[in-house]
C-alpha angles and dihedrals in degrees: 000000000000120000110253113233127238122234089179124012089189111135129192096265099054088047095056085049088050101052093042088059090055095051090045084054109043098018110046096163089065099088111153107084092168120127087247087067109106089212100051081045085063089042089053092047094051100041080055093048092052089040091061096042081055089064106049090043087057091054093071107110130228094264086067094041079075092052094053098054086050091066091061091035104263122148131165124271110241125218127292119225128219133242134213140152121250126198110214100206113203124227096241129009112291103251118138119033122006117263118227131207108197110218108258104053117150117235115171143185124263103273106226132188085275116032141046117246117257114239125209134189127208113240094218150341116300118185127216104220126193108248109190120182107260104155150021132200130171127204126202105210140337091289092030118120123241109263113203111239116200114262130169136171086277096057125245115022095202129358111259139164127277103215133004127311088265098026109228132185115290098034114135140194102203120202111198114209121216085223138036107247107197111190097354130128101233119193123227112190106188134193124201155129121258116206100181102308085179106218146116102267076210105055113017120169095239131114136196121212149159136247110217088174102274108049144351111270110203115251117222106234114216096175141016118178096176105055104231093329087302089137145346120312148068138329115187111200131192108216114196130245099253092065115131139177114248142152122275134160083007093296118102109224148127097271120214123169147184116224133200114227139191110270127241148205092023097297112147123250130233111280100190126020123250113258107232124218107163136010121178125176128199133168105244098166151356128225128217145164117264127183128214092248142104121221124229117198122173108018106167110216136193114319108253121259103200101250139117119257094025110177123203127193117220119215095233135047157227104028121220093229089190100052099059148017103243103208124187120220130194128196117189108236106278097017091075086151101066108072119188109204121223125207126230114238130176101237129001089238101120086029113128130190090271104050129108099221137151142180128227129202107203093193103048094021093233127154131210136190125203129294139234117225131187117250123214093244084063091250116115123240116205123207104205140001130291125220116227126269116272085017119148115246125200140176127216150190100006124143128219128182125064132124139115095312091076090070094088120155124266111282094027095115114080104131127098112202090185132074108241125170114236097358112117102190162327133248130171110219095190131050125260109262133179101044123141138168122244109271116263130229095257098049085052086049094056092039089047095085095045091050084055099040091051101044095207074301129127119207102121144065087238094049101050082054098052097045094041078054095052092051096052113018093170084079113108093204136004117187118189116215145167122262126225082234114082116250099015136114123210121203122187120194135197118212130215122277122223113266115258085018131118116233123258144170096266091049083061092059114109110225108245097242092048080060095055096041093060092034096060091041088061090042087065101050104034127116110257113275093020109133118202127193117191106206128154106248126262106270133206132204122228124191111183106195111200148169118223129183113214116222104252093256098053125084108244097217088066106042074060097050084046103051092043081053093057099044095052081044092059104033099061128105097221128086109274083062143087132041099309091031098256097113126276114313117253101256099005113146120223117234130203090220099064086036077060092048096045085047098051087044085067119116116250086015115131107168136007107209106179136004125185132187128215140176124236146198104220095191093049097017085228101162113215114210131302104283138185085206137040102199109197126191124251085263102049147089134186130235128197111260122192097315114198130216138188108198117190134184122247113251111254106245 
């Protein structure tokens, strides 16, 4: 059996110390404590009395515990979807009529012998748009003006270059679209001859972006073929959703553009520009938002029975509140074909007679209608209108599904589960984020006294962080501090990371619509004049470089792989991290001396010669000097960066 849980583990014995305390502190003239007292007689009787009222309180099993929180307002918090971009890829170039992919499509994971496959659904239509090649312009320089570049129907006229002579940064190639291609992957397959550009086919210092009419918005690359137009081949460009087509040296188009920048890190720049020959464009894919969710339109519930606080059951829960409008939906027996819509509400305060309201439960999936309550006068008063008797009743337009599954890694989704004409394929280039499980009992246990104590209101560190939790569960850690400006709060959040993933910068990053979730929940609940800003914390990277000697029975290879292991483990800033495990401490330094402890702690290790600590930029990877101390502001947390370790085996006596 399961073991029963305790509300109070207070037994007679510690009852009787505690109240003689008590006497001993507010009533000093009382000084016989002996069991002839009559007083303490009346003491003993009552701490039995209360013993026994313990016991039966900690008898109450987990199904009331529920009802207990409702009565304070308490639920559940139901699951959090994730969230990731697919690219659909189409079988052939888009050339002809557009392709269109209808929101709600199904993608999935690759089901394997152990695990169930991940479904996705597309949030909403994305259209693959043909993008032939109409114009081309070239810029010398950021203040430079277009210059038109001959361009018929059979391509380039004449080879030119595509920068300067000596290419510098800001000079800009510019490929004009006859059509905007919002959200697409466009291909550019360029021809050309190289004469000593000069640069790392790896790592050029060249960009891609879009104009939408008011900037240029940066475009992800997921090929390049040519290597920074080093030689012939293909370049495959993500253009972002905001793209437009507008006018610009006198030519409407949709603008794209390669830019020369500055180069970094010592790589070298292009010393002469690449001679063009042919470019041809052509739409090969489109990119959306998809949501680990399936959609559920048209469940047919219970029939109705006339009477007021009807509950239905749905066959499916918990219920995603924020992915969906679920919508109820009655039709009066033989007019199956009317159907009078009812609206969700929270509670059926403000319900009158009249009003077509219902509850709904996320969590149990289950549906209420409004009640009718006795008045003192003897009359009811209904708080929401009842369907007829016999009535068909329906649910639409809900969404189950969600949790930490659908944080899967980036490429994990391949599958269409839906059948879709000329489109090859599907791939997720980025991992899933967001995801989190539904809370548990226990976690609603735990966040049942803060709730109370609060009051949805916000006064207190701790209650800006549990109602900022209970807004975006999906956050890993939110820390409530005080800002440098009078009268502000600043909270910093750490979102999840995906699941079998180490941990790095761009996983830390809150997505922006988790910011203003949380942002306009506290708005609600927050004192007049206070002012609350929702950032990710500073981070600092932290590389510890190390030799290790393996016992002489270890591998080396995987006391490396082990140690590595443990350093990523304790230097992380979620909760799996840190010295007790609950993620690395606000403010807390590293220190050279516990990363020697951890080290030594690893299995097959037999000697740790050397450990060095290093800061560490984790945007530009810049690394400061060797350091015993890491010192972090009150606002900051560390993540591992690049650690390096030497592993040698142990000499054979």
């Amino acid at each position: 059996m399961l073991p029963t849980p305790e509300l109070d583990d207070r037994r007679f014995q510690d009852l009787m110390e505690e109240a003689l305390r008590l006497i001993a502190r507010r009533c000093p003239e009382w000084t016989d404590h002996n069991p002839s007292d009559p007083g303490v007689t009346l003491v003993e009787a009552f701490a039995m009395m209360t013993d026994q009222m313990l016991h039966r309180l900690n008898q109450v099993p987990d199904r009331l515990y529920v009802k207990f929180l409702d009565l304070i307002g308490v639920h559940m918090l139901p699951p959090v979807a994730a969230r990731t971009p697919v690219t659909f890829w189409s079988t052939t170039p888009i050339t002809a009529a557009p392709l269109v992919v209808r929101k709600g499509t199904r993608v999935a994971t690759l089901r394997t012998e152990t695990e169930e496959a991940v479904s996705f659904c597309t949030d909403e239509d994305v259209t693959m748009v043909p993008g032939p090649l109409s114009r081309l312009l070239r810029v010398a320089g950021p203040e430079g003006r277009p210059e038109e570049v001959e361009y018929g129907s059979h391509g380039v006229r004449a080879p030119f270059p595509a920068f300067s002579t000596s290419p510098r940064p800001g000079d800009a190639l510019l490929l004009g679209l006859e059509n905007a291609v919002p959200g697409c992957a466009v291909r550019i397959e360029f021809d050309g001859r190289i004469d000593g550009v000069g640069v790392d086919p790896e790592a050029p210092p060249l960009v891609w972006e879009a104009w939408d009419g008011a900037e240029w918005s940066a475009c992800e690359v997921s090929s390049d073929g040519t290597g920074g137009l080093n030689r012939s081949g293909q370049v495959v460009v993500h253009v972002p959703a905001s793209h437009r087509s507008v006018v610009l040296a006198g030519h409407g188009a949709g603008w794209l553009r390669a830019r020369v920048l500055e180069p970094t890190d010592g790589l070298p720049g292009y010393t002469s520009s690449p001679v063009v020959h042919g470019l041809i464009t052509s739409t090969v894919g489109a990119t959306v938002m998809a949501t680990n969710v399936e959609v559920v339109d048209g469940e047919v519930l219970d029939p109705a029975e006339g009477v007021p606080g009807q509950r239905f059951t749905l066959s499916r829960s918990p219920v995603l509140a924020p992915y969906g409008d679920p919508v109820l939906e009655t039709a009066a027996r033989g007019a199956e074909d009317v159907w009078e819509t009812w609206t969700r509400v929270e509670d059926f305060t403000a319900s009158g007679p009249k009003d077509r309201h219902f509850m709904l439960d996320a969590v149990t999936g289950e549906v209420c209608l409004g009640p009718a309550v006795r008045e003192p006068d003897g009359g009811l008063r209904r708080y929401g209108a009842v369907p007829p008797d016999g009535a068909t009743v329906r649910i639409r337009n809900f969404a189950v599904g969600g949790g930490a599954r659908g944080n899967v890694g980036a490429g994990a989704v391949r599958s269409l589960m839906s059948s879709l004409p000329f489109v090859a394929g599907v791939e997720n280039r980025h991992p899933g984020r967001g995801g989190a499980n539904a809370e548990t009992l226990a976690e609603a246990v735990a966040r049942g006294p803060l709730a109370l104590r609060s009051s949805n209101r916000a006064v207190t560190a701790e209650d800006f962080e549990a109602l900022a939790h209970e807004a975006a569960p999906e956050l890993a850690r939110i820390r409530c501090m005080p800002s440098e400006e009078h009268g502000s709060v600043k909270l910093l959040v750490v979102p999840a990371v995906p699941e079998g993933e180490r941990v790095r910068l761009e996983h830390l990053v809150p997505a922006p619509e988790t910011l203003e979730r949380v942002a306009r929940r506290l708005d609600e609940v927050r004192l007049v004049g206070t002012r609350i800003m929702v950032e990710p914390p500073l981070y600092r990277g932290v590389t510890v470089v190390s030799k290790i000697t393996a016992h002489h029975r270890a591998t080396p290879d995987r006391v490396r792989r082990d140690v590595e292991e443990a350093l990523y483990r304790f230097l992380n800033p979620l909760p799996c991290g840190g010295p007790q495990g609950l993620g690395w401490p606000f403010g807390r330094p590293v220190q050279v001396g516990e990363i020697f402890a951890l080290l030594q702690r690893v299995d097959g290790v037999d000697l740790v010669d050397d450990v060095r600590l290093f800061a560490a930029n984790p945007v530009t990877g810049e690394r400061g000097q060797e350091a015993r101390r890491i010192d972090l502001a009150a606002n900051s947390l560390v993540i591992s960066y690049d650690h390096h370790i030497r592993v040698d085996g142990a000499s054979q006596c």
